[in-house]
C-alpha positions in Angstrom: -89.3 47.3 -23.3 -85.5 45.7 -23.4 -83.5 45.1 -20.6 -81.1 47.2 -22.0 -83.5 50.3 -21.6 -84.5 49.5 -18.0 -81.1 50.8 -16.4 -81.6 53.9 -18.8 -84.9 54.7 -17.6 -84.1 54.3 -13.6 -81.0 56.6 -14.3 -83.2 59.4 -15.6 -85.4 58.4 -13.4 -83.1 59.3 -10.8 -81.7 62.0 -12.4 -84.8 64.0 -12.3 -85.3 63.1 -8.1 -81.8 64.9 -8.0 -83.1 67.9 -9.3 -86.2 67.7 -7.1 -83.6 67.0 -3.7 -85.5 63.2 -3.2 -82.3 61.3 -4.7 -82.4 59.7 -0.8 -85.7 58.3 -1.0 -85.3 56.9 -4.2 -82.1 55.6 -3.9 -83.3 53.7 -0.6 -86.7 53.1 -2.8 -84.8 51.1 -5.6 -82.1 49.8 -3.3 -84.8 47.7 -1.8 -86.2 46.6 -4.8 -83.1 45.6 -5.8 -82.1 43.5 -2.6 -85.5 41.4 -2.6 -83.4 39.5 -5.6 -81.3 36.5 -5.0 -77.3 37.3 -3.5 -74.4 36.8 -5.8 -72.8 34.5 -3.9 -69.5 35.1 -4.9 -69.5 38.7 -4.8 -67.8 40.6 -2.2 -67.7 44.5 -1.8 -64.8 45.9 0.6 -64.3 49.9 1.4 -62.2 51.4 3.9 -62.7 55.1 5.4 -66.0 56.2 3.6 -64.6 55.2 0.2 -61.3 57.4 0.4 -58.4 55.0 1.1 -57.3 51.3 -0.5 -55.9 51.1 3.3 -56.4 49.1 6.5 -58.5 45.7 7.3 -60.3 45.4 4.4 -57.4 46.0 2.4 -55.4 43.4 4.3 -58.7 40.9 3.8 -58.9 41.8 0.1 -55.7 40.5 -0.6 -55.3 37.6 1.4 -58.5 36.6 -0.5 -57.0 37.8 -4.1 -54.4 35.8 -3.7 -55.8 32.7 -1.3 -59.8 32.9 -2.7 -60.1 33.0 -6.6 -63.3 31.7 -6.5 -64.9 35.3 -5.1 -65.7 38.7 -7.3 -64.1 41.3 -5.0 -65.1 44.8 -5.8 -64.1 48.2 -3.9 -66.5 50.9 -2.7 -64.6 54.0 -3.5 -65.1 57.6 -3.1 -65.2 59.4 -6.8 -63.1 61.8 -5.5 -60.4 59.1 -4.8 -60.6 56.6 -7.3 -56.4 57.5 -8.6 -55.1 55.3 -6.6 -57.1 52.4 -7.5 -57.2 53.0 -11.4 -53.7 53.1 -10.9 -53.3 49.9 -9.0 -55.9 47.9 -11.6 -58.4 47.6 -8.5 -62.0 46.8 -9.4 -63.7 49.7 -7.9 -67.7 50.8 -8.3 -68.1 54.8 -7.1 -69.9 55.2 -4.0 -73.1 56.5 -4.3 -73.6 55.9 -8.0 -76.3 53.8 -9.7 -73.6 51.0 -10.0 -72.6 51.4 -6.3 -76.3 51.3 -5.4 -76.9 47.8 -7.7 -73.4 46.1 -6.6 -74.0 47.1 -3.6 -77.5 45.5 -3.1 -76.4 42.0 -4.9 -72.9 41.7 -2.8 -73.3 38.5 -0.4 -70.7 40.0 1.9 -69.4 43.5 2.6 -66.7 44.4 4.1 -66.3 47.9 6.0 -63.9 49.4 8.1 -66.1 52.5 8.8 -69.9 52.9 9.2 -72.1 52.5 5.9 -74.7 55.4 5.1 -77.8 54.7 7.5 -80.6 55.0 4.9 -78.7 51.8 3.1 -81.4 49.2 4.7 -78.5 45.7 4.6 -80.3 42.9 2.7 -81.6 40.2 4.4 -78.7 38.2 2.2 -75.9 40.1 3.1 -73.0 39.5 5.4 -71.7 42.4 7.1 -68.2 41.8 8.1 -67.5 45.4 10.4 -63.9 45.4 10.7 -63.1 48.8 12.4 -60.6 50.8 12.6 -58.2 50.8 16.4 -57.8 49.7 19.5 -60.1 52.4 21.7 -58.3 55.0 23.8 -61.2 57.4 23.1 -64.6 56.7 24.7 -66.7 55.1 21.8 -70.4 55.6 20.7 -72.4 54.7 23.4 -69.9 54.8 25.8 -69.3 58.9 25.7 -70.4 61.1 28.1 -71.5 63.9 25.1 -71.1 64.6 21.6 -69.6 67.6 20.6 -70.1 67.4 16.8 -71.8 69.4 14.0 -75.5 68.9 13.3 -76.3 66.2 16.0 -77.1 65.6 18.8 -75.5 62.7 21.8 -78.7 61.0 21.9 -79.0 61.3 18.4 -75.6 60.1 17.6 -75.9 57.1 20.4 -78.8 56.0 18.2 -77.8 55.8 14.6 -74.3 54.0 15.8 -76.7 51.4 17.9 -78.5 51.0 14.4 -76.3 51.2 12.3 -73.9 48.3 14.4 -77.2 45.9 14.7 -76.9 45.3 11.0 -73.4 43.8 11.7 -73.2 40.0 11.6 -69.0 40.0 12.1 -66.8 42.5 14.2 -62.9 42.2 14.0 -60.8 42.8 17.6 -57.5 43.3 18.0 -56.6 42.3 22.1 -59.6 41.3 24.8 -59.9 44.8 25.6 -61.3 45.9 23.0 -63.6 42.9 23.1 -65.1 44.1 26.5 -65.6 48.0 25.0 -66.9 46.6 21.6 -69.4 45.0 22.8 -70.8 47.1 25.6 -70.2 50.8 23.3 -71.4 49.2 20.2 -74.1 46.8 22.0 -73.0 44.3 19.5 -74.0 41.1 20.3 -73.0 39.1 17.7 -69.7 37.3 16.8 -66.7 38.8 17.8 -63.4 37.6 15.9 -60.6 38.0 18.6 -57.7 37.3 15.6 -56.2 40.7 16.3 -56.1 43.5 13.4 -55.2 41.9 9.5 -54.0 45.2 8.9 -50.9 44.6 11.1 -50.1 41.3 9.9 -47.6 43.7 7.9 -45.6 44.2 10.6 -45.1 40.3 11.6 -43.9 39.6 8.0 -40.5 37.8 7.6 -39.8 40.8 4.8 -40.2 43.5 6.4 -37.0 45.1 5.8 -36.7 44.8 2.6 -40.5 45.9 1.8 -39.3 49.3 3.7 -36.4 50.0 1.3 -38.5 49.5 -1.3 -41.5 51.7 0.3 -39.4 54.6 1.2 -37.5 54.2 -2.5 -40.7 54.1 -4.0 -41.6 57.3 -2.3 -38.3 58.9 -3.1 -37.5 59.6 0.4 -33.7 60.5 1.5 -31.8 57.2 2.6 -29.4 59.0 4.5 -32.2 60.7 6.9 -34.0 58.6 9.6 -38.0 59.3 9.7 -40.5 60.6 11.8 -43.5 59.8 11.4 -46.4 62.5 12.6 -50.0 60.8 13.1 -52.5 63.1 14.8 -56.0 62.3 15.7 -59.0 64.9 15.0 -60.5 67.0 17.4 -64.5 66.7 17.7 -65.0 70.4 18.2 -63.1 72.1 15.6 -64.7 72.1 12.1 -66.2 73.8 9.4 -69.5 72.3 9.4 -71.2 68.5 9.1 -68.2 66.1 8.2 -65.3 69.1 7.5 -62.8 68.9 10.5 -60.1 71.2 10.7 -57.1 70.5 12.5 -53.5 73.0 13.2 -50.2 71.8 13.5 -48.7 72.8 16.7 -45.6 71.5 16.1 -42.8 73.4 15.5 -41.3 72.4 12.1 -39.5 75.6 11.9 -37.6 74.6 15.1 -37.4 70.9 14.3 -35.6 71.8 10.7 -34.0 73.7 12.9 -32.3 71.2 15.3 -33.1 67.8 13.8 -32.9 68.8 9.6 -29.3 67.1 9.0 -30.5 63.8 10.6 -33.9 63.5 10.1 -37.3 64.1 8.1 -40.4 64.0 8.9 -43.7 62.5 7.5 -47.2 64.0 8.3 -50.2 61.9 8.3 -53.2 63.4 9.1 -56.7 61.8 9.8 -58.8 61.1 7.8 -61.6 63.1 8.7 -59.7 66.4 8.5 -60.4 68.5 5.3 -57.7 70.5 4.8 -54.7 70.1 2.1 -51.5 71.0 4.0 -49.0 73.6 2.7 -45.6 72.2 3.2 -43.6 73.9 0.5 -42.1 76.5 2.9 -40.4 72.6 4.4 -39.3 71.2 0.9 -36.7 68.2 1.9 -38.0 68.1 5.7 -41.5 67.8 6.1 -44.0 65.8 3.5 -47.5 65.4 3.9 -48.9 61.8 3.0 -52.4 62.2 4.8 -53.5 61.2 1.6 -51.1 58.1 1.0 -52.9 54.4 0.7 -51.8 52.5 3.8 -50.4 54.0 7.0 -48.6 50.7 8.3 -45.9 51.1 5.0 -45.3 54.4 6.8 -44.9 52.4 10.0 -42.3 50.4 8.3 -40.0 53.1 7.3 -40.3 55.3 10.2 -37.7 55.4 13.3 -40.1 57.2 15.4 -44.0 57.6 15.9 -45.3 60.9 17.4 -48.6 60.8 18.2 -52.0 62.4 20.4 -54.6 60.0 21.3 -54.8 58.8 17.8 -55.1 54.5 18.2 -52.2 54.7 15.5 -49.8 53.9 18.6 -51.4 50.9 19.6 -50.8 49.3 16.2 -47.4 50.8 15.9 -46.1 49.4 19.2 -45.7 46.0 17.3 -42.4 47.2 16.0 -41.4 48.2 19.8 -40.2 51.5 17.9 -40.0 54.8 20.2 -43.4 56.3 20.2 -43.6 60.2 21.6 -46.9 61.5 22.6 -47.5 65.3 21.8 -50.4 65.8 24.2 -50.9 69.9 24.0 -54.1 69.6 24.9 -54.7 66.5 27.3 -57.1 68.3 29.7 -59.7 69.2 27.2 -59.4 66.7 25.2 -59.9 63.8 28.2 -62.2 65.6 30.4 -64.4 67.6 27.8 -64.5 66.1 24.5 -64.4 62.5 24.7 -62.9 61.0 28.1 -60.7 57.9 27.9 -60.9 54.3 28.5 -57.3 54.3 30.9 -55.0 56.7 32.2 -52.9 57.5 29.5 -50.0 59.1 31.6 -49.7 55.8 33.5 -49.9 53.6 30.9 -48.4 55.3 27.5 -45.4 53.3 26.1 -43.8 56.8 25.5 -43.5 59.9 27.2 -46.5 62.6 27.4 -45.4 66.1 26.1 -46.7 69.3 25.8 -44.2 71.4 24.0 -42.3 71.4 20.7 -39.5 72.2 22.5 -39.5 69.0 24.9 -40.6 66.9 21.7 -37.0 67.6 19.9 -35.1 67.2 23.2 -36.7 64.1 23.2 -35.8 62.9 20.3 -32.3 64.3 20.7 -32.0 62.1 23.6 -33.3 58.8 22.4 -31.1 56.0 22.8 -32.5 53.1 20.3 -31.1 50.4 22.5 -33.7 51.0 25.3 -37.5 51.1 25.5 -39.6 52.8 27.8 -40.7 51.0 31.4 -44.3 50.6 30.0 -43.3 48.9 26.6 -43.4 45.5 27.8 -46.8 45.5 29.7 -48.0 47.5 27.2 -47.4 45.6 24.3 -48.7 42.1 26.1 -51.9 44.0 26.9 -52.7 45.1 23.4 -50.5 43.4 20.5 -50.5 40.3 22.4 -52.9 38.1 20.2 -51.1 40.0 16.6 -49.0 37.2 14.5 -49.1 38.1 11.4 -52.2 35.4 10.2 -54.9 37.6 11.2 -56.5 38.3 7.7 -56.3 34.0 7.4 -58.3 33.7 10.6 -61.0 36.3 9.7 -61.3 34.5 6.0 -61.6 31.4 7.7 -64.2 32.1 10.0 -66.6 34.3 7.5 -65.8 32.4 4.2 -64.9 28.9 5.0 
């Protein structure tokens, strides 16, 4: 037999297990097989957000090292359903889950992964996992919440897979020194923390950053007359359609807001990434856009005015511009005491003001004067954007590569 028909053989190999609902097995099967050769040293896979975004840490990592690091291969782990974005970019990409994938995947001396990696994947012995996450914590985390309230598991269940699947982690990425503390005790990770704040916010430390957000919001075709909200939602645990399809309504009032704010502003919606639904904002053509799909949220930091937000850790990242930030809390009571529980008192410690209405969220704005922050800015911002710079992709190369 060649070596060309080996690969030929597995694929219908696998093929066939498809058919027979065992693809799991035999993809964990050959991706151990696989693993028990030698690393390619050089190689280095990155994905952000299960595969779906060319966004946050790892994209900030991947290129510092394209540019800083020619000597490493530096593939992505993308989605299938997502791969635009990248073809059009000219990003080296495998599909997730494909035979490809499966081999890259297995051979990669590093990975780097913003989000958790499927739990049947058993890391090599080779590998260096490099978990970079995703935010600061507001929400309780893992193994730090009271109970889970989401489809087709359980809270003991869900404590356990997230304690195995963070013992495989060799690196973990934190922003400020209290995320440090929650890291460690919610993840029980006891390996080395890098405390070199986020790389994905290194963005909004650059010397350019005015001129990369008229080119951004050019780019995007955007009014220039029209200052920009941006609206960043978090999910809710207990609203879906089933196992990984959240749902999520808009409660704001974009009727209203066209209403009163139209002739000065527009707004931008960004939606989590976990929530499944396609948006319909036709009936808002020229006010409202929906770029929950867009690659990286921090461009949309740069050209926004104002950030209104839940309990989404988009605001701890976006209080490095010191930019308003208005919280649109509808639903504070449930969404603290029964679905997740927070790590601080929000009220007493938000660099904005909590609202609960549409209504008080466009009086709000109405009233902003952009020559004052709010009392808790200052404190705020020293507490959690303290240790960002604008170097922090350089220090996590540093420490994993060099």
């Amino acid at each position: 037999m060649s070596t060309n028909d080996k690969p030929n053989i597995i694929a219908k190999a696998i093929r066939a297990l498809k058919n027979g609902g065992l693809v799991q097995r035999a993809y964990k099967a050959l991706f151990i097989l696989i693993s028990k050769r030698p690393p390619k040293k050089n190689l280095v896979v990155f994905e952000s957000y299960l595969g779906k975004q060319y966004s946050c840490n790892p994209r900030a990592i991947y290129e510092y090292m394209a540019a800083n690091k020619p000597e490493y291969e530096l593939v992505w782990s993308v989605d299938k359903n997502y791969t635009e974005s990248f073809d059009r970019q000219n990003i080296p990409y495998v599909k997730r889950l494909s035979l490809g994938w499966l081999f890259t995947l297995a051979k990669a001396k590093y990975w780097v992964v913003n989000s958790r990696m499927p739990l049947w994947i058993p890391k090599p012995k080779h590998t260096i996992y490099v978990q970079t996450w995703h935010g600061t914590p507001l929400k309780k985390l893992a193994n730090d919440m009271d109970e889970v309230h989401m489809p087709n598991t359980t809270t003991e269940g869900y404590k356990r897979n997230f304690t195995r699947e963070a013992s495989n982690w060799d690196y973990l990425i934190s922003p400020n020194e209290y995320s440090s503390a929650i890291f460690r005790r919610a993840f029980q990770f006891n390996k080395e923390l890098i405390e070199s704040g986020y790389p994905r916010n290194d963005l909004l430390h650059a010397p350019n950053m005015e001129e990369r957000a008229e080119q951004i919001k050019e780019k995007l075709q955007l009014p220039q007359d029209k200052k920009v909200i941006l609206y960043a939602p978090t999910w809710r645990d207990n609203e879906f359609y089933g196992k990984g399809k959240y749902k999520f309504k808009i409660k704001l009032d974009l009727d209203k807001m066209r209403k009163e704010l139209g002739d000065e502003y527009i707004i931008l919606l960004r939606m989590h990434y976990l929530v499944s639904e396609n948006f319909d904002l036709s009936a808002y053509e020229g006010f409202a856009y929906d770029f929950s799909l867009y690659g990286d949220i921090s461009e949309l930091y740069l050209i926004s005015d104002i950030l209104i937000t839940d309990y989404s850790s988009v605001f701890f990242d976006y209080a490095n511009l010191r930019r308003p930030i208005i919280f649109f809390t509808y639903d504070i009571d449930t969404y603290r005491d029964q679905l997740r529980g927070f790590y601080f008192n929000l009220e007493d410690s938000a660099p904005g003001p909590l609202l609960k209405t549409s209504d008080e969220v466009i009086q709000t704005i109405k009233e902003l004067n952009p020559h004052e922050i709010h009392p808790n800015y200052d404190a705020f911002y020293e507490r959690f954007c303290s240790w960002e710079s604008g170097d922090a992709a350089k220090k996590v190369v540093e420490t994993v590569f060099d």
